[in-house]
DODRENMI-905981 format. One record per residue (C-alpha): x negated, y negated, z. Coordinates in steps of 0.5 Angstrom, whole numbers, padded with zeros to 4 digits, always signed. Layout:
# residues N
XYZ ...
# end
This chain:
# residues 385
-0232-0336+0396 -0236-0341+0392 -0235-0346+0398 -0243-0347+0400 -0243-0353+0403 -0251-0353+0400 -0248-0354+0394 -0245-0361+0392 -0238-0361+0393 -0232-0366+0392 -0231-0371+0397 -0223-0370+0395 -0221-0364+0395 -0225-0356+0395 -0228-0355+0388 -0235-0355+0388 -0241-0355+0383 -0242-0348+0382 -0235-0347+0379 -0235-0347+0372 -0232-0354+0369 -0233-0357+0375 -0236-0363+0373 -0238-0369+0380 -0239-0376+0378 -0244-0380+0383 -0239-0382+0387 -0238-0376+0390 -0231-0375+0386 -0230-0368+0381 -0226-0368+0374 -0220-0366+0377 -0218-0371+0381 -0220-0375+0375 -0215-0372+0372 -0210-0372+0377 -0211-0380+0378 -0210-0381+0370 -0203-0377+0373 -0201-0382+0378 -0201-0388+0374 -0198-0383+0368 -0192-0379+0372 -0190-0384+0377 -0187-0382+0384 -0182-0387+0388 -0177-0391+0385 -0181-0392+0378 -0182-0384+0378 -0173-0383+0379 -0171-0388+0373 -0176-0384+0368 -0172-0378+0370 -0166-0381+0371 -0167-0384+0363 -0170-0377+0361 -0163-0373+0364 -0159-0378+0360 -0163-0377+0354 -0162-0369+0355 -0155-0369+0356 -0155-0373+0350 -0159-0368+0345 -0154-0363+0348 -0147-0366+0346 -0144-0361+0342 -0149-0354+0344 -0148-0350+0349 -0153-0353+0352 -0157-0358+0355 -0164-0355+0357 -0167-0348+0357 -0171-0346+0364 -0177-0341+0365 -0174-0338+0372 -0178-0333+0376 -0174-0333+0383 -0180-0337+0385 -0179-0344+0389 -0180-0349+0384 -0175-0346+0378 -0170-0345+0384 -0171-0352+0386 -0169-0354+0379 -0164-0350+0378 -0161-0353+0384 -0163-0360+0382 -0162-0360+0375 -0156-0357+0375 -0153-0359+0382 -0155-0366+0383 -0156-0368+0375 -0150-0364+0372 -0155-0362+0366 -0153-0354+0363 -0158-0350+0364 -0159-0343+0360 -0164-0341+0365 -0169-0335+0361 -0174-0330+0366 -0180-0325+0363 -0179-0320+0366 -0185-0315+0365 -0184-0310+0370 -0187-0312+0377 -0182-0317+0379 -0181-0317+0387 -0174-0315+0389 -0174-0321+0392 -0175-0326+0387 -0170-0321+0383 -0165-0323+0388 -0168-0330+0389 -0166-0331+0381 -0159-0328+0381 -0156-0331+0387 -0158-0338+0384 -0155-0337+0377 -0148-0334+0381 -0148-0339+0386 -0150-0345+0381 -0145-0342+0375 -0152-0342+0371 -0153-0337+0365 -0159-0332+0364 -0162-0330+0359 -0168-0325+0360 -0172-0320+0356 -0175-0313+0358 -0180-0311+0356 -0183-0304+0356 -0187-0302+0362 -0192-0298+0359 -0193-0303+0354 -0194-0310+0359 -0199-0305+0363 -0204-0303+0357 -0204-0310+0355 -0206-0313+0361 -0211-0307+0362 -0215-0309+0355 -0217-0316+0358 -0219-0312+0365 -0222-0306+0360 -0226-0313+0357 -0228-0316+0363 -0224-0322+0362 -0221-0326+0367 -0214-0327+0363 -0210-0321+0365 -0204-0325+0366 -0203-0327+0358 -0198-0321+0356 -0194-0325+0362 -0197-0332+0360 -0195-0332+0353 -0189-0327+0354 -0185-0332+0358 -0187-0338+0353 -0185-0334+0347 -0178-0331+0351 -0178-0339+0353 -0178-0341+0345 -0174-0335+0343 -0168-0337+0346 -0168-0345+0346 -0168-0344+0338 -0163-0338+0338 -0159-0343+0342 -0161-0349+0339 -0164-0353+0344 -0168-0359+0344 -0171-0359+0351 -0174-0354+0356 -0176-0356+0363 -0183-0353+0366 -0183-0353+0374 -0191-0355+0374 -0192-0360+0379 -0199-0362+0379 -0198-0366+0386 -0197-0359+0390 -0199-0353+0386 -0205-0358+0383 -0210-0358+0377 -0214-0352+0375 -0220-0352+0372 -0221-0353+0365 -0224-0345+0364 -0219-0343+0368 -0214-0338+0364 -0215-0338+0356 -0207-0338+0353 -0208-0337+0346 -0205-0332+0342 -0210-0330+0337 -0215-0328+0342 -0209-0324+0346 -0209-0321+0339 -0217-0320+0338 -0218-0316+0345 -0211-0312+0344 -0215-0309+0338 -0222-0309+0341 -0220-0307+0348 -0213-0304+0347 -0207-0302+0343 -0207-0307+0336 -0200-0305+0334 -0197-0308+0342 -0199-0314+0339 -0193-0313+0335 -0188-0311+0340 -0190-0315+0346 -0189-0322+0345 -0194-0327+0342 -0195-0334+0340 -0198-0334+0334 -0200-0340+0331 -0194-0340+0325 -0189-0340+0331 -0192-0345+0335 -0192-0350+0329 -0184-0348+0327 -0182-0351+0335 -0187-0356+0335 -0186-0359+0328 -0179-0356+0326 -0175-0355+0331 -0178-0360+0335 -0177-0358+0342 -0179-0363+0348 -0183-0361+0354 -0180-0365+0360 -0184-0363+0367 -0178-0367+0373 -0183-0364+0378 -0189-0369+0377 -0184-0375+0378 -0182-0372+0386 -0186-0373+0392 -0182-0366+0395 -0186-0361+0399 -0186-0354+0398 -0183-0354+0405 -0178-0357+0404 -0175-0355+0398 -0175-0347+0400 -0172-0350+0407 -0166-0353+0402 -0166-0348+0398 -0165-0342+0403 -0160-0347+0407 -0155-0348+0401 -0157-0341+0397 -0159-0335+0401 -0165-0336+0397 -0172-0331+0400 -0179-0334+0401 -0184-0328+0399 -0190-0331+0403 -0194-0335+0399 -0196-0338+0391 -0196-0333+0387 -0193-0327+0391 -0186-0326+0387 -0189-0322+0382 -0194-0316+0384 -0199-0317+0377 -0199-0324+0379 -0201-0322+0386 -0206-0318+0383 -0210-0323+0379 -0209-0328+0384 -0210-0324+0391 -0215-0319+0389 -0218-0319+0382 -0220-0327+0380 -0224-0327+0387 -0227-0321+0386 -0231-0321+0379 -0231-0330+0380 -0232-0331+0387 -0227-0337+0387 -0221-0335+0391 -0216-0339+0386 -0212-0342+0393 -0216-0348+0392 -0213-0351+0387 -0206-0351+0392 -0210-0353+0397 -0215-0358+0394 -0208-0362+0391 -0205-0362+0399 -0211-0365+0400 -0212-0370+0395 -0205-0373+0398 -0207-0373+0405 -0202-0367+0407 -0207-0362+0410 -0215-0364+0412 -0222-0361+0410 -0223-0357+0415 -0215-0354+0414 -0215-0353+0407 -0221-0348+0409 -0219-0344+0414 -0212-0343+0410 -0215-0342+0404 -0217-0335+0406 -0214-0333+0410 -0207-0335+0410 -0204-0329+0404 -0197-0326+0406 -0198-0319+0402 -0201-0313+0404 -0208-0312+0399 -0208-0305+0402 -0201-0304+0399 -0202-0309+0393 -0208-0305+0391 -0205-0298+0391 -0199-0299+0388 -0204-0302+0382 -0208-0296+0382 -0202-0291+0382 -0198-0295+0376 -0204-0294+0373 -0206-0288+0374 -0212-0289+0377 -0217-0286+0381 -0221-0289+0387 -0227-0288+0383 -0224-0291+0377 -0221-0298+0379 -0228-0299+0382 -0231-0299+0375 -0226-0303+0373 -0228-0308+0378 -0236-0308+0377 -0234-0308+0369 -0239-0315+0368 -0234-0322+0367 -0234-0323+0360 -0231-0330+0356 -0225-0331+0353 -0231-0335+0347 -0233-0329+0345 -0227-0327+0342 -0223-0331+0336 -0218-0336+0338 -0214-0341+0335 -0219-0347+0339 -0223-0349+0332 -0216-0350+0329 -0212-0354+0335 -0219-0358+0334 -0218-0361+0327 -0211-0361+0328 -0213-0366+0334 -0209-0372+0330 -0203-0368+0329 -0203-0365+0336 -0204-0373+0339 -0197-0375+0336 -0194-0369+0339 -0197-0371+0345 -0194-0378+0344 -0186-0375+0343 -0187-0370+0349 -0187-0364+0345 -0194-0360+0348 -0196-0362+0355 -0202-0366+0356 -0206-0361+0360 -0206-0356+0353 -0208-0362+0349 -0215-0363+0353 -0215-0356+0353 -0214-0353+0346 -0215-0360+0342 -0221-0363+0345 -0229-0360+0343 -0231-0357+0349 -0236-0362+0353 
# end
């Protein structure tokens, strides 16, 4: 890992210099926990941090008179979507479609995590399967290509399984359970979500004729649920102080609800990426971003934060690893060529990045209506620096 301590490191968290994007100011601060103290001001916690989503509830119970439904949820069996099933729906009230991407490698864990929740909490389930064979060859074009994003078939599946069922029921709200206070802020270069690159590498790496079948976000979509149906982006998570340990302690109390060892290990492809694949070809263990953010927030020390972050991983790599080469059919020999393929970059394919660039003032007043996030506009819509 690139964790040398010759090498100029954040005096808040674990980034250093030689990863990309990673910029250190002369206070010794890098550009993330920059972006997270923007967040700080701009999300509060506390008292102030209730009230908003105390207001933005009312608001969503509002937009939801006379539907189904009042907000549409991405649910994964993972800790945070289950937690705001629970909050969302036991606390607050709100009636939540909950909606799964299930590209085949779930857990039976997280499987049985998501039914138990929506059985005990009365929720409904909306999910969509895909076809195995297809989810596999998709992936495994970004790996043919050397590229970083084999998660995308799953990133874009959920988002555009997320919009499908939101317009089809015509709700104005899908809640997100990203909480930059816990699971931190990525680093810019990290993960490319566009769907015009998905297409290019399908085409060049691939089968072209899956961008057809497999779900995408194509620039035409985007623009229809952003301008014309108009549906919010609302992330609860940013305005909570819960730790992670806390909400799974109430969620296995009041759920029977099982922990599956760790961020990331509720789906075998995710674990892949984030356990064996990312580190390998980028020498950067992607933990930090978890434990840069506990951190940033005091709840873990420096010399803490460096011996978890290796370290502390519940899956069987070995037993991950061969379930990845037999579903792929892959020989040893293969895999590892696989593996020593060159890293390769999202800009040398087509993107819609130049578009969202001089769509910027259009993107701007969305952010202001809450109908794309921040960290997409400072990333699709903002000229690299």
């Amino acid at each position: 890992m690139q964790l040398d301590s010759n090498y100029k490191t954040c005096q808040h968290c674990l980034f250093n210099e030689t990863i990309e994007s990673i910029a250190i100011n002369d206070d010794g601060i890098c550009n993330l926990c920059e972006i997270t103290n923007q967040f700080n001001t701009q999300y509060p916690s506390g008292d102030e941090g209730k009230k908003i989503l105390e207001e933005t509830v009312d608001q969503i119970k509002q937009d939801g008179r006379n539907k189904s439904y009042d907000c549409v949820l991405g649910v994964s069996g993972g800790g945070d979507s289950s937690y705001l099933m629970h909050l969302l729906k036991k606390e607050y009230g709100l009636r939540i479609l909950a909606v799964h991407f299930d590209n085949t490698w779930n857990t039976h864990m997280a499987t049985r995590n998501i039914h138990k929740m929506c059985k005990k909490l009365d929720i409904d389930l909306y999910t969509h399967v895909v076809a195995g064979n297809q989810f596999d060859a998709a992936s495994m074009a970004f790996v043919k290509a050397g590229l970083r994003d084999i998660e995308i078939p799953s990133d874009i599946g959920f988002a555009q399984t997320i919009n499908a069922a939101a317009i089809k029921h015509n709700i104005k709200w899908r809640i997100d359970g990203h909480s930059f206070r816990t699971e931190g802020v990525g680093p810019l270069a990290w993960g490319f979500i566009d769907g015009r690159y998905y297409k290019d590498v399908l085409s060049q790496h691939g089968d072209l004729s899956f961008a057809d079948t497999l779900p995408n976000l194509t620039l035409a979509s985007q623009m229809y649920m952003w301008i014309v149906k108009r549906i919010k982006l609302f992330r609860p998570l940013y305005y909570l102080d819960i730790t992670k340990q806390e909400s799974r302690e109430l969620l296995a109390q009041e759920y029977n609800w099982e922990y599956y060892g760790g961020h990331h290990l509720d789906n075998l492809h995710t674990a892949f990426f984030h356990q064996y694949y990312f580190p390998r070809k980028w020498q950067v263990n992607t933990r930090i971003v978890e434990f840069s953010a506990l951190m940033r927030y005091q709840k873990i020390s420096r010399e803490e934060a460096l011996q978890k972050v290796d370290i502390e991983v519940a899956a069987d790599l070995s037993k991950l690893l061969r379930y990845y080469k037999n579903r792929h059919e892959l020989s040893d020999d293969a895999f590892e060529n696989l593996m020593l393929i060159p890293p390769n970059s999202h800009m040398q394919y087509k993107t819609y990045k130049e578009t969202f660039e001089r769509l910027r003032p259009i993107f701007w007043i969305m952010l202001q209506n809450n109908l794309i996030a921040q960290s997409f506009y400072e990333k699709y819509c903002l000229p690299k620096k």
